[in-house]
N, C-alpha and C positions, 0 to 999 in steps of 0.2 A: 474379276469376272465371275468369280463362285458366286458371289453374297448376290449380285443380282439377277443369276438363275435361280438358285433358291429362296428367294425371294418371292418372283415371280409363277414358282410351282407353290407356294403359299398360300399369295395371294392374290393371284388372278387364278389358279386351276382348282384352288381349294384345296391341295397336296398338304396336309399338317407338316409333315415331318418333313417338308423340301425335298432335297438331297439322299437322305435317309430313310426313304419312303422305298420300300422291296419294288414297287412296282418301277421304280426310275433307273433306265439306265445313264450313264455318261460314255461319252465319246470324246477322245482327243485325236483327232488326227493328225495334229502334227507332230504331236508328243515330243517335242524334242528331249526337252531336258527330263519333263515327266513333272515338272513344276506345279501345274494346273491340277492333274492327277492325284500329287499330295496335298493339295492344297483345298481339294473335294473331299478326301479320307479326312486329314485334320475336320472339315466342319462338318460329316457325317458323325465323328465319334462325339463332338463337341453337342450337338444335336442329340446323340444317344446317349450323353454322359457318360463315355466310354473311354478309358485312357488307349490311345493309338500305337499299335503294335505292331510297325509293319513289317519285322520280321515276320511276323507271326503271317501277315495277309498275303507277304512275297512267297511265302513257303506252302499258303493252303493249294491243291490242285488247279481248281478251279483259278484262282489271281494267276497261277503260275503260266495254265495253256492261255489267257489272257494275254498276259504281260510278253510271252513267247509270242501269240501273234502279229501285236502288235509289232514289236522290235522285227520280228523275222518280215 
């Protein structure tokens, strides 16, 4: 499901960077496992040429009151 959202912010909205574009947000609502969520950061950093750190993302403020409202 990633590749053809980003895909589609490409090329139908004209988004260069899909995924990876500041203006996009993502939503999971069901979040179960969180699967889908890692699997958007992999092709975000993959896009930014960026190795994935997600200690690093789980730890920043911002990801963390995210990541807390979703679960909560």
């Amino acid at each position: 499901m990633v590749t053809p959202v980003d895909t589609v912010l490409r090329q139908e909205w004209g988004i260069a960077d899909g995924l990876a574009d500041q203006r996009v947000s993502v939503l999971d609502p069901c979040c179960g496992t969180g699967a889908y969520l890692v699997a958007v950061l992999q092709r975000i950093a993959a896009t930014l040429q960026e190795p994935l750190n997600l200690e690093e993302i789980l730890h920043s403020s911002a990801s963390f009151y995210a990541l807390q409202s979703v679960i909560n």
